[in-house]
DRENVOFI-733977 format. One record per residue: residue in one letter; x, y, z of N, C-alpha, C in turn. Coordinates in pm, whole numbers, plus 32768, in hexadecimal, padded with zeros to 4 digits. Each point is the difference from the previous one (the first is absolute). Example, Ala and Ser with C-alpha at 12.3 -4.5 7.8 and 13.67 -1.06 7.14 Angstrom:
! residues 2
A85277DC7830C7FA780778000805A80788000;S7FDD80697FB88052807780067FB3806D8049;
//
This chain:
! residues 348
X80557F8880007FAB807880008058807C8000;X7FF280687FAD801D80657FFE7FC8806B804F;X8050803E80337FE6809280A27FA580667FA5;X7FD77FFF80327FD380B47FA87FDA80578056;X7FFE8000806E80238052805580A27FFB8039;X80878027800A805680098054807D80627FD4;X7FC07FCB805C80587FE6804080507F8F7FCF;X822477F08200806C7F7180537F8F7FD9800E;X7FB57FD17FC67FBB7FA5803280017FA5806C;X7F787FF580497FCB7FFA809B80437F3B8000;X804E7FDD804F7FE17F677FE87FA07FD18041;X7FD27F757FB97F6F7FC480357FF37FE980A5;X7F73802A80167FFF7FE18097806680658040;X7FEA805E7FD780658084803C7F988017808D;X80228039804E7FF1801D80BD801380B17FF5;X7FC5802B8013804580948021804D800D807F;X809F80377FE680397FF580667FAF8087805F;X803280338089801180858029808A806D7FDB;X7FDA80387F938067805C7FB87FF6804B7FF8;X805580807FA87FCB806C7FE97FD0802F7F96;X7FB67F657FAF7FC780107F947F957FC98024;X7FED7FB4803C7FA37FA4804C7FDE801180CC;X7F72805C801480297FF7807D7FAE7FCF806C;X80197FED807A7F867FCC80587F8F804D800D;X7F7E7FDB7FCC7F708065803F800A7FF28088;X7FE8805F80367FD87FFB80B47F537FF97FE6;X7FC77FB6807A7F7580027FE47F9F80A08030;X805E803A80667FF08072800E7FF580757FB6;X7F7F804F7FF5800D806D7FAA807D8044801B;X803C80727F76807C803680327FF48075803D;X7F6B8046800D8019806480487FD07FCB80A9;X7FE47F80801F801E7FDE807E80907FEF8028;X804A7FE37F83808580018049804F80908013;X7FD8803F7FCE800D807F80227FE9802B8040;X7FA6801780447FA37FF780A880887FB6806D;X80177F987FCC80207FBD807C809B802F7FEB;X801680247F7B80AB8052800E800B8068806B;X7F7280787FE78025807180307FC27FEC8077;X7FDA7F99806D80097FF1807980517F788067;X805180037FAE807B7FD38045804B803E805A;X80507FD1806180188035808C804980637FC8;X801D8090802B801E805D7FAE80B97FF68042;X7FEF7FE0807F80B18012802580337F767FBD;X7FAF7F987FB980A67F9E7FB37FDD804C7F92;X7F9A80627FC4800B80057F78807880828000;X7FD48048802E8071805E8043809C7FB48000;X7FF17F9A803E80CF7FD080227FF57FE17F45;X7FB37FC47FD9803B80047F52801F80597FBE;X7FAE805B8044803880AB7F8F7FA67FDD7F8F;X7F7C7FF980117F8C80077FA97F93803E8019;X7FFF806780707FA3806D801B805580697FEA;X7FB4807D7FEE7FFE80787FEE7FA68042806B;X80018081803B7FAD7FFA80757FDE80A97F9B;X7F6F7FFD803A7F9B80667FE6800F807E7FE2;X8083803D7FEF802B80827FFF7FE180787F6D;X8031805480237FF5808C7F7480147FC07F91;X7F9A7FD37F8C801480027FAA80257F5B7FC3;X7FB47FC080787FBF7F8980277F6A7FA77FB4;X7FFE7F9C7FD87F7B7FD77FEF7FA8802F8091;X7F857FFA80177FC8802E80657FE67F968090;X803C7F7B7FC67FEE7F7B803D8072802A8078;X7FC88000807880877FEA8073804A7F9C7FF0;X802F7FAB7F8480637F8F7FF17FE57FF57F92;X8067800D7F987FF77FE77F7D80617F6B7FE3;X802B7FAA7FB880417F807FFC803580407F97;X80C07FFD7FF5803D80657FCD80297F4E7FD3;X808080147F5B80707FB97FFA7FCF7F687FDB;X7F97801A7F977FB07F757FEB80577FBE7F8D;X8045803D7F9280237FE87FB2800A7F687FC1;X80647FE1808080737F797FFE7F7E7FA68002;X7F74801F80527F8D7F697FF37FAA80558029;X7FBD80067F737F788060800C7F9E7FAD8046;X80047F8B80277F7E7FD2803A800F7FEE8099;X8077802180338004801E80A37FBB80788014;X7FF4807A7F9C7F85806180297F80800E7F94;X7FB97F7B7FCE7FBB7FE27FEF7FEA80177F92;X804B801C7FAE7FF480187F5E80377F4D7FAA;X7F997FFA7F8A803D7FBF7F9A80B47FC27FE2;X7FFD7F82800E80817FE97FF980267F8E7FD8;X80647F908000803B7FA47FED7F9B7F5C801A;X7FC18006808F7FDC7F9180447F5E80437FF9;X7FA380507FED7FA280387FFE7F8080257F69;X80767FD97F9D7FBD7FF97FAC80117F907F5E;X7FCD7FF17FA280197F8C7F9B7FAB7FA3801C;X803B7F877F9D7F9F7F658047804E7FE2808F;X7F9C7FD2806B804E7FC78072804A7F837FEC;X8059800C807780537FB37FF87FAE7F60800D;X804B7FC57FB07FDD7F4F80057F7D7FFD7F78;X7FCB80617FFD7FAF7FCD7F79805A7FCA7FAF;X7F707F927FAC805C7FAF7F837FEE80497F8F;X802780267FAA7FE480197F8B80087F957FA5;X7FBF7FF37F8480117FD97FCB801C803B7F71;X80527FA77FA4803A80537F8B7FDC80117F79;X7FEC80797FD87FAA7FD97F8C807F80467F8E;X7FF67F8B7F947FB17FBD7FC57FFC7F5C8050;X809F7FC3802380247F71801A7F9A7FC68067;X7FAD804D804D7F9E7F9C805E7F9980427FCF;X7FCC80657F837F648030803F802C80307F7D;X7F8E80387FC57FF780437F597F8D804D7FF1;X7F717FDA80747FA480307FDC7F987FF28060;X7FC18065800B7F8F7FE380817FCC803F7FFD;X7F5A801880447F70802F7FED805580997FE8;X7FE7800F7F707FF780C27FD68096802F7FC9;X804E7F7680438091803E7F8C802F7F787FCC;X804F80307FC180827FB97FA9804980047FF2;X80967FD17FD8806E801C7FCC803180077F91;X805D805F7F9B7FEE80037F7B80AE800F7FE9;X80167F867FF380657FE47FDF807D80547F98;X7F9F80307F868021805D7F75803380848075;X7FC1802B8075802C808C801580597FE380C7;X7FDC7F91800380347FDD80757FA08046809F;X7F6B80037FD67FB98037806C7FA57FCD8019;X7FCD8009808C7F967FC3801E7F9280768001;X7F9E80057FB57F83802B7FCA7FA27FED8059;X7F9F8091802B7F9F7FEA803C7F62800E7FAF;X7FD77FB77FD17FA1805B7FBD7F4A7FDE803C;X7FF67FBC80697F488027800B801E803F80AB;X7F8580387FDC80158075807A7FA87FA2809E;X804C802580577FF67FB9808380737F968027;X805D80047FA8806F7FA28020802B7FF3806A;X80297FA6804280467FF7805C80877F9F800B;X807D806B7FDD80767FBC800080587FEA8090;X80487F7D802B8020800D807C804D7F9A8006;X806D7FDC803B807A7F9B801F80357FFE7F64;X803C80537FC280587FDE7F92808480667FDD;X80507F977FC4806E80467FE8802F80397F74;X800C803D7FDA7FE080417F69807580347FBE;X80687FB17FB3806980617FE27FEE802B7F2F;X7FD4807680267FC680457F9B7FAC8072804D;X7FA580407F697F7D805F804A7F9A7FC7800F;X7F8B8017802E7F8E7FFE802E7FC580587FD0;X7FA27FE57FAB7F99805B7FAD7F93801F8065;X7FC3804780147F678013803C7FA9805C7FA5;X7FB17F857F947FBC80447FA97F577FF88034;X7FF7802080827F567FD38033801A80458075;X7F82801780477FC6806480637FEB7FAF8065;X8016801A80557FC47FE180AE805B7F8C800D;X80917FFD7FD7805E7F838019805180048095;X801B7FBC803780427FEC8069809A7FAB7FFC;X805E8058801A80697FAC7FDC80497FE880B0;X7FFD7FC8801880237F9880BA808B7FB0801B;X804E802B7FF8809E7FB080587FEA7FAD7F62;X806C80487FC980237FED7F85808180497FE8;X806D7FB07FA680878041800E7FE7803A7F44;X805A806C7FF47FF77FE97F62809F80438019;X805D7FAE7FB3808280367FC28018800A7F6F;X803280827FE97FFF80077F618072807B7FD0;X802F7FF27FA88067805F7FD57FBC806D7FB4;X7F797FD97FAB7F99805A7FA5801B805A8009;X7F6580177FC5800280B080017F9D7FF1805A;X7FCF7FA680287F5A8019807780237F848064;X7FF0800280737FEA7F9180387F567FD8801F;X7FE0804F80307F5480227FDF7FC3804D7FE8;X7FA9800E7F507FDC805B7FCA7F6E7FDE8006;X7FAD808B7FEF7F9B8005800B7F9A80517FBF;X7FDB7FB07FB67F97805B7F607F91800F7FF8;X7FCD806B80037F63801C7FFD7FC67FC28068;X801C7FF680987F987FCB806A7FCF80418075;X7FE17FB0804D7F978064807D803E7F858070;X80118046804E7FE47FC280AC805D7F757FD0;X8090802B7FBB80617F9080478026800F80AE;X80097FBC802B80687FDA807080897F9A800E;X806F8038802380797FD47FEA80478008808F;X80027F8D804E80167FF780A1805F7F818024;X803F8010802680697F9C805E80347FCA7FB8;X803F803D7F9D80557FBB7FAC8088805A7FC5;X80507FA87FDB80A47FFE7FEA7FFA80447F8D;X8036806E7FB1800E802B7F7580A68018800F;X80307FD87F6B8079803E7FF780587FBF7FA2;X808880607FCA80157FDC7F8C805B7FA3801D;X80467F957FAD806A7FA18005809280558016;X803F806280358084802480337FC4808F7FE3;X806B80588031801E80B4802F801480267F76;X80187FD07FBE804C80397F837FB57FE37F76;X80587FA47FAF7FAC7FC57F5A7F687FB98034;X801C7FBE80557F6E7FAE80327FB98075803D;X7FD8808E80057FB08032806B7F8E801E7F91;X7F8E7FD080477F4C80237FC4802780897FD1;X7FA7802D7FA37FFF809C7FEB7F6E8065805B;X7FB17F9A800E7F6C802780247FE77F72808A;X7FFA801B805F7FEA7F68807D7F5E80317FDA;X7FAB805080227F8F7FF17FEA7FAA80727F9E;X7FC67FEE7F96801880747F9E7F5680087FEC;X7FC78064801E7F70801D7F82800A802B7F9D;X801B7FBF7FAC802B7FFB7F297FC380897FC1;X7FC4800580227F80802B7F937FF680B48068;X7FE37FC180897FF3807C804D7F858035801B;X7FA27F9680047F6E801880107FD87F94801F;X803A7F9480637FB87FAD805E7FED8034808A;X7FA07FF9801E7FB78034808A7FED7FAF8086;X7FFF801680597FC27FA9809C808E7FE7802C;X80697FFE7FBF80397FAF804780477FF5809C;X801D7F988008804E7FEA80AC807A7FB07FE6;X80378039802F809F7FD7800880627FF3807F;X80047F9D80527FF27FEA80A280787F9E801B;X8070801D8042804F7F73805B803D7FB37FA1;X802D80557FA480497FE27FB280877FDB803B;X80647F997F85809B8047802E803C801E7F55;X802D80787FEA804580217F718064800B7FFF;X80957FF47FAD804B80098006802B7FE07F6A;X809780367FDC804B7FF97F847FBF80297F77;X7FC6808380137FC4802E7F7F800A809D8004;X800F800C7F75801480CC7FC17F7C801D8063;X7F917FF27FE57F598039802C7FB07F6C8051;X802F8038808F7FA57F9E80747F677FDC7FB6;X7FB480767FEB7F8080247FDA7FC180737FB2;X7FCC7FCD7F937FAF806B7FD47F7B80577FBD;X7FA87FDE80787F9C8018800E7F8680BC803F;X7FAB7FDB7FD47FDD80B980017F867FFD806D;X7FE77FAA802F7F687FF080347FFE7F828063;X7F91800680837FFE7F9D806780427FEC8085;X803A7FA48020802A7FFE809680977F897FCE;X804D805A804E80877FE4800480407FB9808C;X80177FC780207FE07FED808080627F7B8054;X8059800F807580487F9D804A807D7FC17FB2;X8022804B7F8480597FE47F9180A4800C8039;X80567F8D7FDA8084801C80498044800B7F50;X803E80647FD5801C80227F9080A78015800E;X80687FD77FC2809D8003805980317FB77F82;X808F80227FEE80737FC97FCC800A80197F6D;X7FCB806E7FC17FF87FD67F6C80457FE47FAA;X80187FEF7F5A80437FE07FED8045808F7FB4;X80427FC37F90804F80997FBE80317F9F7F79;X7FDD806B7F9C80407FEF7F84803A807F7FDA;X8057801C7FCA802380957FA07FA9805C7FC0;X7FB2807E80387FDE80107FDB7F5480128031;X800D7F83804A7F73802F80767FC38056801B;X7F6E8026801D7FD98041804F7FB47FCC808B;X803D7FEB805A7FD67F9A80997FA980358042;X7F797FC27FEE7F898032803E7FAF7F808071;X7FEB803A80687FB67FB580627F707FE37FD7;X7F9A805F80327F8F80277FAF7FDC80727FBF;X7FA47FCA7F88800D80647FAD7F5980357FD8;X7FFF807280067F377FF17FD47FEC80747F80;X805780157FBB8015804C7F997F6B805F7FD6;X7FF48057808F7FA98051801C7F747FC57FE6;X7FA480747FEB7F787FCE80247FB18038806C;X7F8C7FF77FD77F8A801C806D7FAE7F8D804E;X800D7F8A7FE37FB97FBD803480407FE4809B;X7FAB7FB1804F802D801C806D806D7F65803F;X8085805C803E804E7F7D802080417FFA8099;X80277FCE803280148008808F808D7F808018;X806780547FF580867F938023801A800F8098;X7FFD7F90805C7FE37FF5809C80337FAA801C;X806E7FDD805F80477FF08048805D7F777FAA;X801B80477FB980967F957FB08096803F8021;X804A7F957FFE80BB803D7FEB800D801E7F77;X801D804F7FDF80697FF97F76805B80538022;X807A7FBA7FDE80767FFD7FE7805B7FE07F9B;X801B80917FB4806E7FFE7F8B806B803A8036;X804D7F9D7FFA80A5800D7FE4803080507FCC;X7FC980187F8F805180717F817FE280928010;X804880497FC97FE080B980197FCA7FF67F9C;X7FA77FDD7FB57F84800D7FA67FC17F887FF9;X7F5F800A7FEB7FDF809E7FF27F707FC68065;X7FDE7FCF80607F97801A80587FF77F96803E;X7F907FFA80A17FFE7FBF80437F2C7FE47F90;X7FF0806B80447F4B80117FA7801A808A7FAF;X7FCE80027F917FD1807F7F7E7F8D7FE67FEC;X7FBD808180177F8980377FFF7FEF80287F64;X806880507FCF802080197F7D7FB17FCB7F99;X7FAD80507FB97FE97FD47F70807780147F7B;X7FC97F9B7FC7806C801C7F8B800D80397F98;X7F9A809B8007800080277F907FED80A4804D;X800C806C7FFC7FD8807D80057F85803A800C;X7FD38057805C7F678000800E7F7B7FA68015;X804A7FA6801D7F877F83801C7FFA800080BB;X7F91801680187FB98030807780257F71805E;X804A8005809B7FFB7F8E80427FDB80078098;X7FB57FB3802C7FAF803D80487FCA7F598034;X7FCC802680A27FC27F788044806C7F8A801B;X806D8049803C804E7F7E802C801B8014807A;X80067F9F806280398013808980897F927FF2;X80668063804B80747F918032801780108083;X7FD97F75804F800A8030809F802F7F79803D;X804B7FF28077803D7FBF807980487FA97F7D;X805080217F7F805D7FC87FF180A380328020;X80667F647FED8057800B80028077801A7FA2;X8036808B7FDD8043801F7F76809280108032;X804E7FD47F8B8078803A7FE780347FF77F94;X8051804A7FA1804080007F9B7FCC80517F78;X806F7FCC7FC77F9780537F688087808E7FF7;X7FCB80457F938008808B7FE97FCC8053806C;X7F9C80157FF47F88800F808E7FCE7F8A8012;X7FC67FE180887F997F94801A7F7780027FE5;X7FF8805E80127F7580337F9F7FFB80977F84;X7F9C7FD97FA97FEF80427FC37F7E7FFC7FEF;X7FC680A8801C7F64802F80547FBA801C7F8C;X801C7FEF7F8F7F5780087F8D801F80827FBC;X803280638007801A80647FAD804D80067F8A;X806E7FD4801E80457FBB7F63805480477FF4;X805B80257F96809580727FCD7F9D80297F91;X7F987FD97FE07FA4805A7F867F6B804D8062;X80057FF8805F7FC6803480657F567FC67F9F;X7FD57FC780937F8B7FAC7FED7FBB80248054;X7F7C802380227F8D8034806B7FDA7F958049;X8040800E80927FE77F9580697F6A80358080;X7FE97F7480087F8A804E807B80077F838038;X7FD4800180697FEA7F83809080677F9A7FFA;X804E80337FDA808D7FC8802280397FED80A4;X7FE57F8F804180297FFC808B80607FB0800D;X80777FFC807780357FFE7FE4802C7FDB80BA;X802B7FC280567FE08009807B80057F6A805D;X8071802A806580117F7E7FF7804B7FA3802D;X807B80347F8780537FAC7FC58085801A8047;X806F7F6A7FEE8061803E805180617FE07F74;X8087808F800380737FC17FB2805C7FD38018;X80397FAC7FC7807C7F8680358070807B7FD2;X80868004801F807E803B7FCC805D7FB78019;X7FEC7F957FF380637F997FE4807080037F6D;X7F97800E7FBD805C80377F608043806B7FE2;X7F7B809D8045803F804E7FFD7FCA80798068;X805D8047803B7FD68083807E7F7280177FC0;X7FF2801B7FA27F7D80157FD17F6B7FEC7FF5;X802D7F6D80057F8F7F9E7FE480227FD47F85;X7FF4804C7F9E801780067F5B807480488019;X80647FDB7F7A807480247FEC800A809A8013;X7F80803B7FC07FE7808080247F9680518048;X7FB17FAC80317F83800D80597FA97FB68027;X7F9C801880347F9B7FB4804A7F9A7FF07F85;X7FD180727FCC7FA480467F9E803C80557F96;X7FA17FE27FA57FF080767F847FA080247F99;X7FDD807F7FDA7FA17FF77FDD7F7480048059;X80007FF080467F7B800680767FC780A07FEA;X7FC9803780047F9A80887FF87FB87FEE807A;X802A805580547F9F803080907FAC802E7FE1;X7FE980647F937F89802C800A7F777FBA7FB8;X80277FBE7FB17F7C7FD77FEA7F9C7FD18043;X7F6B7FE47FA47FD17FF180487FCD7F778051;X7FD87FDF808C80177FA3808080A47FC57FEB;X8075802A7FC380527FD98025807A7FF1807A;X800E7FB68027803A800A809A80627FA9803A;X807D802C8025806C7FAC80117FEB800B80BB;X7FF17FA0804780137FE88082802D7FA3804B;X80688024807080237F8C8057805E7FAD7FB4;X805780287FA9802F7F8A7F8780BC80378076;X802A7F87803C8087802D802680707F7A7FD1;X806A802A806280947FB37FDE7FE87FA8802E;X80397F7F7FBF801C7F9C80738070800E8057;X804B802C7FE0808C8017807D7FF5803E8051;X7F99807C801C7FF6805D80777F647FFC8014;X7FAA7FC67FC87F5B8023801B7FC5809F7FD4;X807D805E7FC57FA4807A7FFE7FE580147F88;X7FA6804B801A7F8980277F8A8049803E7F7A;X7FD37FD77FA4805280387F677F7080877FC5;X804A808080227FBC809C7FF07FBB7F9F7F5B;X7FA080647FEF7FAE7FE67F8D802F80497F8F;X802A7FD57F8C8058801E7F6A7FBE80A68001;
//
């Protein structure tokens, strides 16, 4: 399949190890573990040097959990052991154990497994190739897909996919990295949910404009010459989207953790929230919907979020943000701070 928007096969009876391509579900929601992060005895969290205490220029929390970087899921964010297929599922491998089942297939000529009647439900498989999703209301469930492509899972003309607890990612950092881990083709599929993921080794984590983004551990990508390294991407828009409480983490000083950004000049973007995620890297880590051809943003929120500076003092090689417009209209950057000190990052 050809993009028009852009941007090792599994052996039989494969096990998902606990990796960082593969990770343990906790049965616990993750914002209970978050709860139970930020009331932990505050003097051992203190002897770690992972609080920040309440001061000028402070989140407003009398204890903020500073210095998450090294294991985002000790303060309750998306991570290694928290998200993907869980550990000990079997997969099985398609094509050598499985070829076909209620609503898909495998198509040997293009090397993908095909979704095409709507209500599918895909679940325990291992997929080295893409995954088509040509049907509506599909469910894809603790499923690995590795692929060097241009898509690891693409998605054409549909409504109300869901894509949850499962492994995406390309075969190595480099010649093997996906170009697209999860792509809407076309750019006009709707509903979707995208949840508890784990992504890794690809130019573009995701790139989608619309729906719920959600518990996503996004890390390690890959790099070819020439790249442009994007976490998520929603190549502007009005419809309404809400990215909530995922890691992403790019390595590289370009070019984003999330872009709001449309890809063309004057195209209006508007109705996105990014909140209680975990960012670092990029050019900037975010980029707020206005564009370098200046684009009319409104309800752009933004609030939340903490940045990693592990890569760089910055967050992003050169900032946190860019592009963001305060003034428009309901737009609003709040509560968004460091991870190394807990304080608040002033509004662009």
């Amino acid at each position: 399949m050809t993009a028009s928007r852009t941007a090792i096969g599994t052996p039989a009876g494969y096990t998902a190890p606990a990796s960082p391509a593969v990770g343990t579900r906790a049965s616990a929601s993750r914002r209970s573990r978050r709860a139970g992060a930020a009331v932990l005895g505050v003097a051992a969290l203190a002897a770690a040097g992972v609080l920040a205490g309440g001061g000028a220029g402070s989140r407003a929390d009398a204890t903020v959990l500073t210095n998450c970087a090294a294991n985002p899921v000790s303060c309750g964010y998306p991570g290694a052991t928290n998200t993907g297929v869980p550990s000990g599922t079997t997969l099985k491998s398609v094509p050598s154990q499985v070829s076909s089942g209620p609503g898909w297939s495998y198509n040997a000529t293009t090397n993908a497994v095909v979704v095409t009647v709507n209500g599918t439900v895909l679940s325990g498989l291992s997929i080295s190739g893409n995954l088509t999703i040509n049907a509506s209301n599909v469910t894809v469930n603790d499923v690995q897909v590795v692929t060097g492509g241009s898509f690891a899972i693409s998605l054409t003309h549909t409504k109300n996919v869901t894509i949850e607890n499962s492994a995406i990612s390309g075969q190595n950092a480099t010649t093997g990295r996906v170009n697209v881990a999860i792509d809407d083709v076309y750019g006009d599929s709707t509903g979707m949910t995208i949840k508890n993921n784990n992504i890794s080794l690809f130019r573009t984590a995701m790139q989608i404009s619309t729906g719920l983004v959600q518990g996503n551990y996004i890390h390690d990508p890959g790099y070819i010459a020439g790249d442009h390294t994007n976490g998520i991407v929603t190549n502007g828009g009005t419809q309404s989207m809400t990215i909530n409480d995922n890691t992403v983490f790019n390595s590289l000083g370009q070019t984003d953790a999330i872009s709001l950004d449309a890809s063309t000049g004057g195209v209006a973007v508007a109705n996105k929230t990014i909140e209680n995620n975990f960012l670092a890297g990029g050019g900037y880590s975010i980029y707020g919907g206005d564009g370098p051809s200046t684009n009319p943003t409104s309800n752009i929120v933004i609030k939340n979020n903490r940045f990693g500076q592990q890569y760089f003092a910055k967050g992003g090689q050169f900032g946190a943000v860019a592009y963001y417009d305060h003034t428009g209209s309901g737009n609003s950057w709040t509560s968004n701070i460091w991870d190394t000190t807990g304080q608040a990052i002033p509004s662009p």
